[in-house]
BAMI-485741 format. One record per residue (C-alpha): x, y, z. Coordinates in steps of 0.2 Angstrom, whole numbers, plus 2048, in hexadecimal, padded with zeros to 3 digits. Each point is the difference from the previous one (the first is absolute). Example, Ala and Ser with C-alpha at 12.3 -4.5 7.8 and 13.67 -1.06 7.14 Angstrom:
<rs>
83E7EA827/8068117FD/
</rs>
This chain:
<rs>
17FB19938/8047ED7FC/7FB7F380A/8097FD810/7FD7F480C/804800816/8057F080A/7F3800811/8107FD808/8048157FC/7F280580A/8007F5812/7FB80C809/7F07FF7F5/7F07F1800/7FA7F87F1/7F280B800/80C810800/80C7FA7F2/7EF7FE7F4/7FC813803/811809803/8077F67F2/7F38067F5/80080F803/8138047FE/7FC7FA7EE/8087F1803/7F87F37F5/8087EE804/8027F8812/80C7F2804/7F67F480D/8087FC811/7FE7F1809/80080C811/7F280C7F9/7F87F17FC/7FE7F8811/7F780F803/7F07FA7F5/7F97F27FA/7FF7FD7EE/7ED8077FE/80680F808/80E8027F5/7F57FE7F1/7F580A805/80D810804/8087FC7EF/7F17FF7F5/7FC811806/80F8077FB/8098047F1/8117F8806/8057F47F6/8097EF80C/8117FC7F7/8047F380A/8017F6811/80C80080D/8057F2805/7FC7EE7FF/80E7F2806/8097F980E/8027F07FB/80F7FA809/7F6803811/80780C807/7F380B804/7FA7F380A/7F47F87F4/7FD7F17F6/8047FD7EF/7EF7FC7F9/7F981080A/80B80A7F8/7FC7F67EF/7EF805804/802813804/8098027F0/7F27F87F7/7F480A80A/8078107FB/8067FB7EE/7E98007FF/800810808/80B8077F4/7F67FA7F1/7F080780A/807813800/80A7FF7F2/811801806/80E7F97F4/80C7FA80B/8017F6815/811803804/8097EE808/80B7FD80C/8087F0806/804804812/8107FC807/80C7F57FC/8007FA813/8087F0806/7FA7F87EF/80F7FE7F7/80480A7EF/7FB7F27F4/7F27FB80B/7F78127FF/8038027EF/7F67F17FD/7F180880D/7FF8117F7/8027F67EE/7F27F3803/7F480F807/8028087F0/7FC7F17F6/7F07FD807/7FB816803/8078037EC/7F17F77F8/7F180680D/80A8127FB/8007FC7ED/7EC7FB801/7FB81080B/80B80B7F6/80A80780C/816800801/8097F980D/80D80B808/8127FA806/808810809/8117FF805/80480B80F/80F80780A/8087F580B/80080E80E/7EA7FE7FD/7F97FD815/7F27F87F9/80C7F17FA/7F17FB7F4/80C7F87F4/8107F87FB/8008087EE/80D810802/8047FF7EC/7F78027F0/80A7F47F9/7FB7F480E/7EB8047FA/8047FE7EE/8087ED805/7EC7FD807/7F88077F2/80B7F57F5/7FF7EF809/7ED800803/7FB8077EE/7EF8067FB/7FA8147FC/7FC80480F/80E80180F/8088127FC/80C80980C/800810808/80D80A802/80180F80F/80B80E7FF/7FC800814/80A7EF802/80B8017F0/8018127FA/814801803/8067EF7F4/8018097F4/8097F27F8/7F07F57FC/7FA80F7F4/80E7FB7F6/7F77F27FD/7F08077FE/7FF7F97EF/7FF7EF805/7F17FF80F/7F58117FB/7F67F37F7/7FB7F8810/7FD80F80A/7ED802806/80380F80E/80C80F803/7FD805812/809811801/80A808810/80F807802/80C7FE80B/80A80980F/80E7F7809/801802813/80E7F7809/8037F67F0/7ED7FA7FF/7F58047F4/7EF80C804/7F58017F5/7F98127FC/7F78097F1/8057FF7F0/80E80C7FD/803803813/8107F27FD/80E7F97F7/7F87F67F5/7FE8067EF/7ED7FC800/7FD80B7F3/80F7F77F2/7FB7EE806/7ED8037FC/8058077ED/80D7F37FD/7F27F5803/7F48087F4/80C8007F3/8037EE805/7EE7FC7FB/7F87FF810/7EE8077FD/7F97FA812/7FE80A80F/80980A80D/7FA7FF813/80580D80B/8047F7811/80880780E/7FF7F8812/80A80280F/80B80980D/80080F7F5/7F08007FB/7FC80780F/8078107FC/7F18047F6/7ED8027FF/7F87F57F5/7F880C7F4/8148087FE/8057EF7FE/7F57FF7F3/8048127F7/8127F9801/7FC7F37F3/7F480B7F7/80C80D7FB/80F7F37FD/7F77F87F4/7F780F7F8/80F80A7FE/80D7F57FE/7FB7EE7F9/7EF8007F7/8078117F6/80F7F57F7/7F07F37FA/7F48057F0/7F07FA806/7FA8007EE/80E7F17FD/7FC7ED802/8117FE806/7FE80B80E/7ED7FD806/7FA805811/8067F7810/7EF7FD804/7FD7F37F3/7EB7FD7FB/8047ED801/80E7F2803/8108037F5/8027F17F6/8137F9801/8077F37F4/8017EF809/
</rs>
């Protein structure tokens, strides 16, 4: 089987410590980083667990808040952003997923101008430590609130204004699996893509759940070949969180996202083709500036 890797926000119900061994040995082979799993532990410990496994860390999850509204400074969230963009590089993840924070009371202008400066001065520590920034746009019905950006083409304007190789986006069939009208687009952003992170989706009342792969109306497994044959050769992250997560045990979550993908994605890919490599990439893909 291909490579496929699990967000730590899958498995709640499961420590630091868990994820490492359960993950494993459901012949998962990536992880996604949480910020909540990584409370947990300190950053010797999560070394330590990681070093001993054969888990591969995609990414980190998340860095941001720099409008404040979490409560905290500007420069501390400068500073954890910077503290985790040097994690990254430590274990080897690609990719620290950022998000602004509210807009607030700032006003439009004015927190566009937060988010915007934060990625000038995180864009070139990213560049130096070899690691991609993240921008991911979520639903606007998100409780976390943890960012303004509810568009792709909202994203793209950030990666276009601030410039250098290394502020991607991220794109999340769990926050925008049913606009099916950006994929028409596709073309024109699957350049600057860095992340998949792959849900479904189920409406209840009109609001969106997310659920397994396939368990929705999304058509997870369309979107994921369109991108393929877009010429997106990065990886897909399975990450499913929330209300109706809870109708499942972590290790069926996790046969969920094993079979999708075994019988109904990674079969449509040659694995002996370059344009069609493994999710799990063996080092940062390399974007065009």
């Amino acid at each position: 089987m291909m490579g496929l890797c699990v967000s730590q926000r899958t498995t709640p119900q499961w420590s630091f410590e868990e994820d490492v061994v359960f993950y494993s040995e459901a012949g998962v082979t990536g992880i996604g980083l949480w910020r909540g799993k990584l409370l947990q532990v300190d950053e010797e410990k999560a070394s330590e667990l990681l070093s001993g496994s054969a888990l591969r860390p995609l990414y980190l999850d998340w860095a941001g808040g720099f409008t404040g509204t979490h409560g905290w400074s500007y420069r501390a969230a400068m500073e954890e952003a910077i503290r985790y963009i040097n994690w990254a590089r430590r274990w080897g993840a690609q990719i620290v997923i950022i998000h602004s924070g509210e807009r607030g009371r700032h006003t439009f202008n004015h927190s566009r101008r937060i988010l915007r400066e934060a990625l000038k001065e995180l864009e070139p520590v990213a560049r130096q430590n070899g690691v991609f920034l993240g921008l991911e746009p979520v639903h606007p019905a998100d409780p976390e609130k943890l960012t303004y950006l509810q568009r792709i083409e909202e994203a793209l304007e950030f990666v276009a204004v601030v410039g250098g190789s290394h502020v991607k986006i991220v794109y999340d069939l769990g926050h925008l699996g049913l606009d099916l009208e950006v994929l028409r687009r596709l073309d024109e952003w699957v350049k600057e893509l860095a992340l998949v992170q792959v849900a479904d989706i189920r409406l209840e009342n009109g609001e969106p759940r997310r659920v397994p792969p396939g368990k929705g109306v999304v058509p997870v497994a369309k979107i994921l070949t369109m991108l393929r044959e877009a010429g997106y050769s990065g990886p897909f992250d399975v990450e499913i969180w929330g209300p109706e997560v809870a109708n499942y045990s972590p290790h069926q979550l996790l046969e969920e996202a094993k079979n999708f993908f075994q019988h109904q994605i990674f079969p449509t890919f040659n694995p002996g083709s370059a344009a069609c490599p493994s999710p799990i990439v063996s080092s940062p893909p390399r974007w065009e500036a």
